[in-house]
FITIMI-538137 format. One line per 4 residues: number of its first residue (from 1); their letters; for each residue x negated, y, z negated of C-alpha. Coordinates in nm, 4 decimals, m for minus. Each point is the difference from the previous one (the first is absolute). Example, Ala and Ser with C-alpha at 12.3 -4.5 7.8 and 13.67 -1.06 7.14 Angstrom:
1) as) m1.2300/m0.4500/m0.7800 ~ m0.1370/0.3440/0.0660
This chain:
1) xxxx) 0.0000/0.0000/0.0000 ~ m0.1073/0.3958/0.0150 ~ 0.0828/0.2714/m0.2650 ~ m0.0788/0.3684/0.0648
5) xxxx) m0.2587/0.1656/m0.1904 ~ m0.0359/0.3372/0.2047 ~ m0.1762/0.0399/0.2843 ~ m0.0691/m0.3491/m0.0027
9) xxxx) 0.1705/m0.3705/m0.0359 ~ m0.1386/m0.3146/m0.1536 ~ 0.0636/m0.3054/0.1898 ~ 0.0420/m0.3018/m0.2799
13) xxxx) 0.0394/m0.3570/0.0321 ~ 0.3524/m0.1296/m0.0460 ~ m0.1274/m0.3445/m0.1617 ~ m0.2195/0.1845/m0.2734
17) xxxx) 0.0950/0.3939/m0.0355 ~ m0.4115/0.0496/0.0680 ~ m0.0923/0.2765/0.2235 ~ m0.1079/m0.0825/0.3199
21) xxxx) m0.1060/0.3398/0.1369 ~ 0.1347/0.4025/m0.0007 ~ 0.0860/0.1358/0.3331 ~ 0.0683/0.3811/0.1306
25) xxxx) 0.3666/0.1310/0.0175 ~ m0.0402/0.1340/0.3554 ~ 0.1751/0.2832/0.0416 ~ 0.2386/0.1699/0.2707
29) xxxx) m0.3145/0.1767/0.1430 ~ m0.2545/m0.2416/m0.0315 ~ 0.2238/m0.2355/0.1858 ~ 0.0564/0.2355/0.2920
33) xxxx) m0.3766/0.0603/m0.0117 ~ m0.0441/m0.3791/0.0690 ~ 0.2196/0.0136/0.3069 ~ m0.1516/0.2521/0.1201
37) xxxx) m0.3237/m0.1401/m0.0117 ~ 0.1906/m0.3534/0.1440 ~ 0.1006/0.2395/0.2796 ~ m0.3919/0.0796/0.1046
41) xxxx) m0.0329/m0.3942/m0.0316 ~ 0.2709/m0.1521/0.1668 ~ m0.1303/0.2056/0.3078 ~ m0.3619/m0.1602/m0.0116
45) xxxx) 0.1813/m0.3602/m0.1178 ~ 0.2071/0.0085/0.3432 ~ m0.2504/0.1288/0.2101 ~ m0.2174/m0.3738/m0.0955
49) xxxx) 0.2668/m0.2182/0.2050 ~ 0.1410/m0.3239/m0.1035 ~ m0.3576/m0.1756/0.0140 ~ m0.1870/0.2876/m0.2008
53) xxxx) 0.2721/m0.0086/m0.2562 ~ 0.0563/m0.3883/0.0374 ~ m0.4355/m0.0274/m0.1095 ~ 0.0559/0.2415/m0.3356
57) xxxx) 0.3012/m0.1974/m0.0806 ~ m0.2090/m0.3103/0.0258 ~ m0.2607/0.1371/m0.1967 ~ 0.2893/0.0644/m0.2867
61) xxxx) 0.1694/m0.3472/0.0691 ~ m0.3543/m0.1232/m0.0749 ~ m0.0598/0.1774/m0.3195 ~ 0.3350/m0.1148/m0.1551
65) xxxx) m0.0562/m0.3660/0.1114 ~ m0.3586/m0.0103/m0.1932 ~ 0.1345/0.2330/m0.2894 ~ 0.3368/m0.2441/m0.0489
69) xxxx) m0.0850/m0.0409/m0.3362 ~ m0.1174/0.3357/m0.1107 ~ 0.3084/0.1574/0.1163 ~ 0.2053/m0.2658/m0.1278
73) xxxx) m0.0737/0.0843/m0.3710 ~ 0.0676/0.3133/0.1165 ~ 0.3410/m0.1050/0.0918 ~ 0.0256/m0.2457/m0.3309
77) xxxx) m0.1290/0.2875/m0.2474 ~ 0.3018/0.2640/0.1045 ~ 0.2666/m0.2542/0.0714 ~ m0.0397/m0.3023/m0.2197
81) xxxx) m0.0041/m0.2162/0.2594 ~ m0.1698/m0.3395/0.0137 ~ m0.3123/m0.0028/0.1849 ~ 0.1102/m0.2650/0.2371
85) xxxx) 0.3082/0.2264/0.1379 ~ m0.2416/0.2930/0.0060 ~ m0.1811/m0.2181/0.2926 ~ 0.3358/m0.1147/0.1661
89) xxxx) 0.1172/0.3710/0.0233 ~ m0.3790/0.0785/0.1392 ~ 0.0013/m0.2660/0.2533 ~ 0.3077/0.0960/0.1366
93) xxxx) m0.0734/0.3612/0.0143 ~ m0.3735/m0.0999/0.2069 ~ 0.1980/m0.2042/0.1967 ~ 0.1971/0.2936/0.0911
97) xxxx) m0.2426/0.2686/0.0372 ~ m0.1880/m0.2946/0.2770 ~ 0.2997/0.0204/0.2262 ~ 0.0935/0.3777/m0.0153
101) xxxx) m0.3440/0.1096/0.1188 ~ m0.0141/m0.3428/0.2789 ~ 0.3294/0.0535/0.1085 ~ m0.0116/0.3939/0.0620
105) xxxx) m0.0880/0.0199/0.3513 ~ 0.2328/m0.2412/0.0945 ~ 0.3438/0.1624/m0.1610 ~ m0.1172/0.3360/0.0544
109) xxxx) m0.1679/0.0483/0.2940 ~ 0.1463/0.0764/0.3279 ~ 0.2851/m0.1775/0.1458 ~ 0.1388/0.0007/0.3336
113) xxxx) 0.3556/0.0340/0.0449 ~ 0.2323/m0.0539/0.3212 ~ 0.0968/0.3532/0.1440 ~ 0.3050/m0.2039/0.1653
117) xxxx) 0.1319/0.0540/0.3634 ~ 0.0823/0.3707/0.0016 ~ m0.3332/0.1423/m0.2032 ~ m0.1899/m0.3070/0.2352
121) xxxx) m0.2662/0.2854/0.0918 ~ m0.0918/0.0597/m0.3647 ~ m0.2567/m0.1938/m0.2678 ~ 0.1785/m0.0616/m0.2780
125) xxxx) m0.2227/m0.0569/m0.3016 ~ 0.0501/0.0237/m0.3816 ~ m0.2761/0.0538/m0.2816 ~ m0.0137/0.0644/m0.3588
129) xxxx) m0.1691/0.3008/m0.1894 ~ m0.1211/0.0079/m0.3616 ~ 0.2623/0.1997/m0.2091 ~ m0.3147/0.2195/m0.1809
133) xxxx) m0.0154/m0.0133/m0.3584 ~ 0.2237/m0.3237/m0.1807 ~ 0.1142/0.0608/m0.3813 ~ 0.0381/m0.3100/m0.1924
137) xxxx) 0.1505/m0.0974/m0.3229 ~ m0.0569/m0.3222/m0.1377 ~ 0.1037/m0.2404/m0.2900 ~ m0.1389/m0.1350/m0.2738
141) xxxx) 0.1755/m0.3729/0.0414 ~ m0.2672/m0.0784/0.2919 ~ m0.2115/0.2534/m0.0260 ~ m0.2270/m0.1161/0.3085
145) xxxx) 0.1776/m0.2052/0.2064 ~ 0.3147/0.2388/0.0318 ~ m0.1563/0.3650/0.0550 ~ m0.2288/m0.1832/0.2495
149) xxxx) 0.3100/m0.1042/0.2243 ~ 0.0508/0.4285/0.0720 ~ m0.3910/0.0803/m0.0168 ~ m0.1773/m0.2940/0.2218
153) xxxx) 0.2502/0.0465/0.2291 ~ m0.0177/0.3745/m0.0032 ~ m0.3728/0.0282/0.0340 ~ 0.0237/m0.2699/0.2660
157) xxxx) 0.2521/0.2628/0.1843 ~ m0.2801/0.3176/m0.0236 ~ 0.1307/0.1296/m0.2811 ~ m0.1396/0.1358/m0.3261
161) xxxx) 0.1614/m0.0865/m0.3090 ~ 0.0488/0.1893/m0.3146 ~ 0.0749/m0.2930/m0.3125 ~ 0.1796/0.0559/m0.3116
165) xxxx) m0.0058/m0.3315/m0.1413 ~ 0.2355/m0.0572/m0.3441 ~ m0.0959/0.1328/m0.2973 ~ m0.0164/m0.3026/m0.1297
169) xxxx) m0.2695/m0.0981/0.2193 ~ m0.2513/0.2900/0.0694 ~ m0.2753/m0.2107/m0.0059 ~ 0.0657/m0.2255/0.2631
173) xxxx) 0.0802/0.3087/0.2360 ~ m0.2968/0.1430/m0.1073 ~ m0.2098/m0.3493/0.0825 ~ 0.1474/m0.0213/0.3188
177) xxxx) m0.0213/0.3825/0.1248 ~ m0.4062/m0.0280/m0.1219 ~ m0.0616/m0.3277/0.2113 ~ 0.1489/0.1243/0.2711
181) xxxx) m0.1972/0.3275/m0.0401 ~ m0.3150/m0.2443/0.0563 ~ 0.1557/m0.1540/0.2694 ~ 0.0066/0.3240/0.2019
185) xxxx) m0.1977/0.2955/m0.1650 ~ 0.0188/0.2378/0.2706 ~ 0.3489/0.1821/m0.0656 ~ 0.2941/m0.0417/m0.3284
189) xxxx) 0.2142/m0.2477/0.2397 ~ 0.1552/m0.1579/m0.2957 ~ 0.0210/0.2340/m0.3091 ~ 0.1789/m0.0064/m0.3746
193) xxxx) 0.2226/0.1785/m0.2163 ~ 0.1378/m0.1285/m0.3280 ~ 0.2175/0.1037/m0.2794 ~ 0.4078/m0.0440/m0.0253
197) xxxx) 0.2965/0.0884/0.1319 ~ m0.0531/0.3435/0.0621 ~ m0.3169/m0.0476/0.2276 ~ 0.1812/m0.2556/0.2145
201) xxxx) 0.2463/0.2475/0.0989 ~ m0.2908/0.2609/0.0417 ~ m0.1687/m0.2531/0.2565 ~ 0.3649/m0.0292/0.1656
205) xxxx) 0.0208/0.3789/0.0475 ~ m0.3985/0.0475/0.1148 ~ 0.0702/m0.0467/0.3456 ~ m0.0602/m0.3205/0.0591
209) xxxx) 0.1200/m0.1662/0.3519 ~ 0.1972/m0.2891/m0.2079 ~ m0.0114/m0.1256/m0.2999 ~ 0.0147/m0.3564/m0.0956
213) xxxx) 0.1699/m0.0795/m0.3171 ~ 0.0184/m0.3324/m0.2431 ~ 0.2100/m0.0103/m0.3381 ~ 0.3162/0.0101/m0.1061
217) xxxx) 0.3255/0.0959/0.2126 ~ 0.0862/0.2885/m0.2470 ~ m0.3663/0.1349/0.0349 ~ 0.0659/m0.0751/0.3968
221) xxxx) 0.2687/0.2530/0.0292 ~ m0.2060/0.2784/m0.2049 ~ m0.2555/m0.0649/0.2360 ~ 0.2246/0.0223/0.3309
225) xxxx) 0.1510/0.3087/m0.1645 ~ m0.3251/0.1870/m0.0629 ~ m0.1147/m0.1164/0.3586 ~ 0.3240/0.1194/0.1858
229) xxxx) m0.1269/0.3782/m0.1443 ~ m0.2836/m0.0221/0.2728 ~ 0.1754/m0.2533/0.2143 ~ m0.2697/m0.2402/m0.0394
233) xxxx) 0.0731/m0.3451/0.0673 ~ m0.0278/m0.3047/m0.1983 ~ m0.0260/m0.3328/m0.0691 ~ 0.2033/m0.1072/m0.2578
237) xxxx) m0.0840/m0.3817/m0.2104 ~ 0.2095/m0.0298/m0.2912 ~ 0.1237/m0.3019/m0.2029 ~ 0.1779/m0.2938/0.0721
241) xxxx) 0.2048/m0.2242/m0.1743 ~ m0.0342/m0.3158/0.2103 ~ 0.1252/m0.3258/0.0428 ~ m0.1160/m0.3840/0.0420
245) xxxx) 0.2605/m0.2210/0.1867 ~ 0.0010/m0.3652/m0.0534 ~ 0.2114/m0.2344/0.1678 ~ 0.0459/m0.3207/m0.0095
249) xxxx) m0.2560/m0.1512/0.2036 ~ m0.2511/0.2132/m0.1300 ~ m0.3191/m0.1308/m0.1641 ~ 0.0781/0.0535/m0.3834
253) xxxx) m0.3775/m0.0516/m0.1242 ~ m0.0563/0.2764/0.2448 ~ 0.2738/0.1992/m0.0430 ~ m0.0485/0.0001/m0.3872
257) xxxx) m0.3820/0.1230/0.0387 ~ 0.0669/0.2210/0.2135 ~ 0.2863/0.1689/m0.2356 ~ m0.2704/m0.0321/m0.3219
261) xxxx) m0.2360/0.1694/0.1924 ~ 0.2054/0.2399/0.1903 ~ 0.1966/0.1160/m0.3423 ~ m0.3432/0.0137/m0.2712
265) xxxx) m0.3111/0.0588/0.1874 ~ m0.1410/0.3835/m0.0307 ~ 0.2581/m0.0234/m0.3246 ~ 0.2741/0.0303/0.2275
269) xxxx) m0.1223/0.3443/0.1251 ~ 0.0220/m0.0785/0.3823 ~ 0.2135/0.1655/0.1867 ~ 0.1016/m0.2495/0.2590
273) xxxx) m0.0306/m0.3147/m0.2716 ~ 0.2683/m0.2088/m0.0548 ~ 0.3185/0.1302/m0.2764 ~ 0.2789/m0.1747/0.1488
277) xxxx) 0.1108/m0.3373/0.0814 ~ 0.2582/m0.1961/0.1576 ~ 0.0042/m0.3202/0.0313 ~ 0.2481/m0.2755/0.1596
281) xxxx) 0.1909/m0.1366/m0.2717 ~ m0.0846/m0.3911/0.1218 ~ m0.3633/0.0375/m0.0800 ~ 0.0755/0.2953/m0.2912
285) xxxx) m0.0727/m0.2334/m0.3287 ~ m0.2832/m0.1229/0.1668 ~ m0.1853/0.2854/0.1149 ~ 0.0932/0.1831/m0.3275
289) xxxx) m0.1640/m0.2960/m0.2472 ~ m0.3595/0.0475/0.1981 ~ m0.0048/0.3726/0.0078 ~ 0.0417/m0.0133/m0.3671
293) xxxx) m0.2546/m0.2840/m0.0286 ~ m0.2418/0.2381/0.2240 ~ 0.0751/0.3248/m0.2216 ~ m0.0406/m0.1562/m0.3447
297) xxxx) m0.3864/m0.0391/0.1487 ~ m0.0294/0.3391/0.0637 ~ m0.1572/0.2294/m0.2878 ~ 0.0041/0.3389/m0.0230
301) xxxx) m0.3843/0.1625/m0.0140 ~ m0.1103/m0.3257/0.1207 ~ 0.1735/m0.0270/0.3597 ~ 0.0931/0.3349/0.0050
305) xxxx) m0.1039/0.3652/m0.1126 ~ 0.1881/0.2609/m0.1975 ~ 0.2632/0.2167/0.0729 ~ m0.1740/0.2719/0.1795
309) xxxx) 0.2529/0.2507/m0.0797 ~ 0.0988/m0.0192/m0.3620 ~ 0.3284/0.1746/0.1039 ~ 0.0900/m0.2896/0.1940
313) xxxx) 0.0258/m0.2184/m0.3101 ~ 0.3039/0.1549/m0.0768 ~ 0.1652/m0.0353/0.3546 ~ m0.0948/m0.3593/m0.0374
317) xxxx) 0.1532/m0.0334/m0.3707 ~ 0.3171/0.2036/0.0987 ~ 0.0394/m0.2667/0.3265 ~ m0.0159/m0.2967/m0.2178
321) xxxx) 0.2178/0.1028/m0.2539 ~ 0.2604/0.1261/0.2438 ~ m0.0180/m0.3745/0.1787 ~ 0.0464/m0.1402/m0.3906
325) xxxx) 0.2704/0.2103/m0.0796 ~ 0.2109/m0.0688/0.3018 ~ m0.0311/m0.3708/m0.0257 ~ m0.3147/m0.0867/0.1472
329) xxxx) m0.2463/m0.2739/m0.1422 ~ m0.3777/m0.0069/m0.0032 ~ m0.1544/m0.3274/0.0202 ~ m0.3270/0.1431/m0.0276
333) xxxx) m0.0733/0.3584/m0.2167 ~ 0.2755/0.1695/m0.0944 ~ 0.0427/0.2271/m0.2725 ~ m0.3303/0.0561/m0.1439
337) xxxx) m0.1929/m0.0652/0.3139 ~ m0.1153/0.3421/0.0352 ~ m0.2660/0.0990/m0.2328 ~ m0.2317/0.3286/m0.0461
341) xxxx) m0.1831/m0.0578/0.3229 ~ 0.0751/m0.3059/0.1779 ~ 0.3355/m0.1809/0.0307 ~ 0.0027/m0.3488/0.0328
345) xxxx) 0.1872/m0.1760/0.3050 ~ 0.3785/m0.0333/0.0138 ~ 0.2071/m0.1822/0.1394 ~ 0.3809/0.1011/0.0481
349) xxxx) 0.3212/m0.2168/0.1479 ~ 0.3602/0.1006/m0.0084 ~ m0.0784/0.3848/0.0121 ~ 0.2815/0.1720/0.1669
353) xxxx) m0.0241/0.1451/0.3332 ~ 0.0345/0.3558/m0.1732 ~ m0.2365/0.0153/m0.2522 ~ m0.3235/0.2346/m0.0040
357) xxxx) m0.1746/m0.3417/0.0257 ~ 0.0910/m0.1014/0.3451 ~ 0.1202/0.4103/0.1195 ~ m0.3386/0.2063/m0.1382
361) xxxx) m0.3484/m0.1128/0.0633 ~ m0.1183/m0.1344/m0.2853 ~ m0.3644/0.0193/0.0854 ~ m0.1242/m0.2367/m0.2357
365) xxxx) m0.0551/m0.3944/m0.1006 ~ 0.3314/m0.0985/0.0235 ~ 0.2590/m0.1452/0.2515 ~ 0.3489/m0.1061/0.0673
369) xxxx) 0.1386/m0.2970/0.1528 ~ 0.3841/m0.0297/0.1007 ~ 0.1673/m0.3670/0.1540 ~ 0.1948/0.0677/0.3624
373) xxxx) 0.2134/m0.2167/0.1717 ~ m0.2311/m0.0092/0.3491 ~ m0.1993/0.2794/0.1665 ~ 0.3027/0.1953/0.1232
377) xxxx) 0.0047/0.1174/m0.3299 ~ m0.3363/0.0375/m0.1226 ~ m0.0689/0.2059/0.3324 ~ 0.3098/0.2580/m0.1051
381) xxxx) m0.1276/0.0327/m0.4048 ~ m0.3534/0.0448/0.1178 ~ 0.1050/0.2620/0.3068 ~ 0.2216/0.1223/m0.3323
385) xxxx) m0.2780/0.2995/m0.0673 ~ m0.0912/0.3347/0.0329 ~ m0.3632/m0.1608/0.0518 ~ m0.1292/m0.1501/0.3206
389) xxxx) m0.3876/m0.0480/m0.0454 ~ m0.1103/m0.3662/0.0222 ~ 0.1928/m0.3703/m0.0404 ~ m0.0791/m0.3542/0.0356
393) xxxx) 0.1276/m0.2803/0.1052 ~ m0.0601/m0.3931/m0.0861 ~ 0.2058/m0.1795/0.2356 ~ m0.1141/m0.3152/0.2610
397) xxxx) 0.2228/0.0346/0.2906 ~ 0.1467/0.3786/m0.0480 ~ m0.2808/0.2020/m0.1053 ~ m0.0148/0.2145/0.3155
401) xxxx) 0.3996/0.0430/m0.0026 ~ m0.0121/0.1203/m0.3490 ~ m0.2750/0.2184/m0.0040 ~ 0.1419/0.2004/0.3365
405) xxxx) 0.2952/0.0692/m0.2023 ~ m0.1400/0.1321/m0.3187 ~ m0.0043/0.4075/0.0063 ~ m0.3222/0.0264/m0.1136
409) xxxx) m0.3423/0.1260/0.1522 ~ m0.1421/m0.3387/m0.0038 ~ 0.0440/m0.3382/m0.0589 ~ m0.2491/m0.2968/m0.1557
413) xxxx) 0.1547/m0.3998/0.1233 ~ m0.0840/m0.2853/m0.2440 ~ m0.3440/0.2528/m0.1452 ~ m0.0077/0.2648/m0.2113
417) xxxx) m0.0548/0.3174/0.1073 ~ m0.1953/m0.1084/0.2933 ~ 0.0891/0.3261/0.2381 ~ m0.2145/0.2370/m0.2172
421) xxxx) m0.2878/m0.2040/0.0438 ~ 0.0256/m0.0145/0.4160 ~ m0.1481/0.3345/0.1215 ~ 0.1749/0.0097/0.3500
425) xxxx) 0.3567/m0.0130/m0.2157 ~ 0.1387/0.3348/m0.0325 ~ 0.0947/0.1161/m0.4035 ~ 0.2676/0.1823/m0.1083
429) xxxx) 0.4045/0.0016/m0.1385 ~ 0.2812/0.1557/0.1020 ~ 0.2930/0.2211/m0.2732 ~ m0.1924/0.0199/m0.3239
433) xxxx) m0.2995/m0.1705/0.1028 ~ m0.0604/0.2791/0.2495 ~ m0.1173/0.0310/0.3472 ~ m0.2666/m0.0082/0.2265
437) xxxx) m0.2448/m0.2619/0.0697 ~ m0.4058/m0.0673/m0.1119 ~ m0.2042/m0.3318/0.1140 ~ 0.0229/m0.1340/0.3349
441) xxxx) 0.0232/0.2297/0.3343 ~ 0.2904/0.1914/m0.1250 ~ m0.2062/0.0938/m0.3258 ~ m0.3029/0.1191/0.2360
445) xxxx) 0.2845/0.1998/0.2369 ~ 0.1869/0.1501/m0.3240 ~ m0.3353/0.2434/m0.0503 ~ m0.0128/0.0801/0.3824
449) xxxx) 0.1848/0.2560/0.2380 ~ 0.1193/m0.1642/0.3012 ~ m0.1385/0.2102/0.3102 ~ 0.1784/m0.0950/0.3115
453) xxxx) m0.1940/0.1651/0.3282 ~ 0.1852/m0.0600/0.3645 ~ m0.2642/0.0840/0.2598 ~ 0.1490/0.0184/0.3626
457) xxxx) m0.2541/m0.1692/0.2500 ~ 0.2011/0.1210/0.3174 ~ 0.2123/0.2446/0.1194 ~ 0.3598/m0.1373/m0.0007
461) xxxx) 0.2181/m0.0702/0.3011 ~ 0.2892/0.1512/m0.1654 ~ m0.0123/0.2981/m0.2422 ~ 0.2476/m0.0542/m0.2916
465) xxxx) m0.1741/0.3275/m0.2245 ~ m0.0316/0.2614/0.2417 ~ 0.2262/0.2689/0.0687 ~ m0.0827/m0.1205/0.3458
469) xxxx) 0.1896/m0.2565/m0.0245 ~ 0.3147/m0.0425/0.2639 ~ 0.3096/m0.1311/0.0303 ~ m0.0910/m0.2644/0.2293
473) xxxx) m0.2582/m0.0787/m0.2585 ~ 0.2234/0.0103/m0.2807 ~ 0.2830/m0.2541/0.2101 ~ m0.3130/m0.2399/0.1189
477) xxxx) m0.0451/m0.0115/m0.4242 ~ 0.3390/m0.0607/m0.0530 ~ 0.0854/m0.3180/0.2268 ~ m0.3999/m0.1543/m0.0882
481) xxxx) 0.1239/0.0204/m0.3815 ~ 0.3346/m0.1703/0.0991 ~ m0.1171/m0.2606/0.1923 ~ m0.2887/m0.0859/m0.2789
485) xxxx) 0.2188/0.0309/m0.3081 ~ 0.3515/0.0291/0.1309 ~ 0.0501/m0.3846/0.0046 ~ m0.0419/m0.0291/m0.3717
């Protein structure tokens, strides 16, 4: 957690209460000064190309891969984490940061288009432009892996990038901005501001070209509403509060890891983890008893790290006393579960469909599993949401049916979580989970301005934007467009 202590912040681990490290509170004017300077940079970082910028991002790629482990007790000191997630998160976000810069050229370079039969004289071609200067505010959950989605991808694009990582994890931001910074000397590319609330907004009102945001929906519409001042765009990545389908076919063993994992790992704190299940009532009593042998495994500070967020405690208490109170059981947890930093896993059945616990993300160790009569059902409760981030699915012969009807962003089949590990897969939710997309080509097009250039090789036969255009001209159009289209 932080706490304010004047100009400055401490950062302190959640597991302990120790201080990890004291950070500036940027303010409104140092954060403008730091786009600014991104400004002078961003011009030098687009003039390298894709292969100049591609051979610094290496050169970063390659100091995180051989410093895994310093940064990960990085990670572990202002999170709580376990030092074994710490490298998950890391590999993923490498992994990431490898395609972006490989994959560049390809997405964003130019494309030829068809002028089509009446423009047949012209080149059609399209290309995509660095926006200039990319603000980004990220989380403390993932405190790598996330804010890396918006920043490899937006240095891949040509852009600079101005960070304000969560001030409950300065120090990471602060790593990663000082690698890169060895990575490529020459110009502030990739720069950082930390502190609260207030200097996020500042960063969203510096004139940034867009700003790329991760946290909570509520936070998510201050943002948008600070940004629509300056009509800067953004990308929006809020929460979820996503489901597992299992149906009857589906592999329980599987399906019951894959709900252990998806519900407690990170504490719970993962935005497109698993909260929700449904499950088809003929394989219901089975599925339940090995989830509940798989969570009474799991231990708190052993498998999992601390709340991050000591606030969140009391979301999490207030969801599993709600479930109680209307008539839900836990089979695991319960009343109790939550302690002074870390909250132990929990396991809830028979939770109606209208309680915080299944409406609200929880955002924490615990999850809720309801019995359906076949998928019909389970599709309509889990579509049943102002959410629509990430799902999964563990069926044998229907998992492709299923998934294209969930309304969410994206969907694992029979794996957990498997889409945010694939770099080519776009990311992102729809309602309260937001919009826009990082990761994959759409990620590397969502920090780029679409240029389209029509370059006419010859001089037409027939002038169509002229005001020497005639009527014989204009009636030649006329039946050519009727005998082409007419028909239809």
């Amino acid at each position: 957690m932080a706490t304010l202590t004047g100009e400055t912040f401490e950062s302190l681990n959640p597991a302990t209460g120790a201080v990890v490290g004291t950070y500036p509170v940027h303010t409104a004017e140092e954060v403008e000064a730091a786009v600014a300077k991104a400004r002078a940079a961003a011009q030098w970082w687009a003039s390298l190309g894709f292969a100049g910028r591609a051979e610094r991002l290496a050169r970063w790629r390659g100091a995180l891969a051989r410093r895994m482990s310093e940064l990960g007790e990085v990670i572990t000191a202002e999170t709580g984490k376990p030092a074994g997630d710490a490298q998950l998160e890391l590999v993923l976000a490498i992994e990431h940061l490898a395609w972006a810069a490989k994959h560049a050229r390809k997405v964003l370079g130019p494309q030829r288009r068809a002028p089509g039969l009446l423009l047949s004289n012209q080149a059609a071609s399209v290309e995509y432009h660095p926006l200039g200067v990319v603000g980004v505010i990220g989380p403390w959950n993932y405190p790598v892996y996330t804010p890396l989605g918006s920043i490899s991808y937006a240095l891949a694009a040509g852009n600079a990038v101005v960070f304000k990582p969560s001030e409950y994890t300065p120090g990471v931001g602060k790593w990663l901005v000082e690698s890169f910074a060895e990575a490529a000397p020459e110009h502030p590319v990739l720069q950082l501001v930390t502190g609260f609330g207030e200097t996020g907004a500042a960063l969203t009102r510096a004139g940034v070209d867009k700003l790329a945001f991760t946290g909570s929906a509520a936070t998510g519409k201050k943002v948008m509403a600070t940004a629509a001042e300056t009509l800067t765009p953004v990308v929006i990545e809020a929460g979820g509060k996503d489901p597992l389908l299992v149906d009857a076919d589906a592999d329980l063993d599987a399906a019951a890891d894959a709900t252990v994992w998806g519900a407690f790992s990170n504490a719970g704190q993962t935005c497109a983890g698993v909260e929700r299940v449904y499950v088809h009532e003929r394989v219901y009593d089975a599925f339940v008893a090995k989830v509940v042998d798989k969570a009474e495994r799991i231990e708190a500070g052993e498998h999992y790290g601390p709340m991050t967020m000591p606030s969140q405690l009391d979301v999490v208490r207030r969801h599993i006393e709600d479930a109680l109170a209307r008539g839900g059981r836990a089979l695991v947890g319960g009343n109790g579960a939550v302690g002074e930093r870390f909250v132990r896993p929990t396991v809830l059945v028979d939770v109606p469909e209208d309680c915080s616990a299944v409406r609200e993300e929880t955002f924490g160790p615990t999850v809720t599993i309801a019995k359906v009569a076949d998928m019909d059902e389970a599709i309509e409760k889990a579509n049943d949401s102002p959410y629509g981030l990430g799902s999964t699915v563990f069926s044998k012969s229907r998992g492709m049916e299923l998934a294209r009807r969930l309304r969410t962003g994206q969907t694992a089949i029979n794996a957990p979580l498997s889409f945010a590990g694939i770099a080519s897969l776009p990311f992102g939710g729809s309602g309260e989970s937001g919009f826009g997309r990082i990761h994959g080509p759409e990620g590397l097009r969502e920090f780029a301005r679409p240029k389209a250039i029509a370059r006419q090789r010859f001089t037409a036969p027939i002038a169509l934007t002229s005001f020497a255009r005639s009527k014989k001209t204009e009636a030649l159009v006329g039946k050519l467009v009727a005998k082409l289209h007419g028909k239809s």
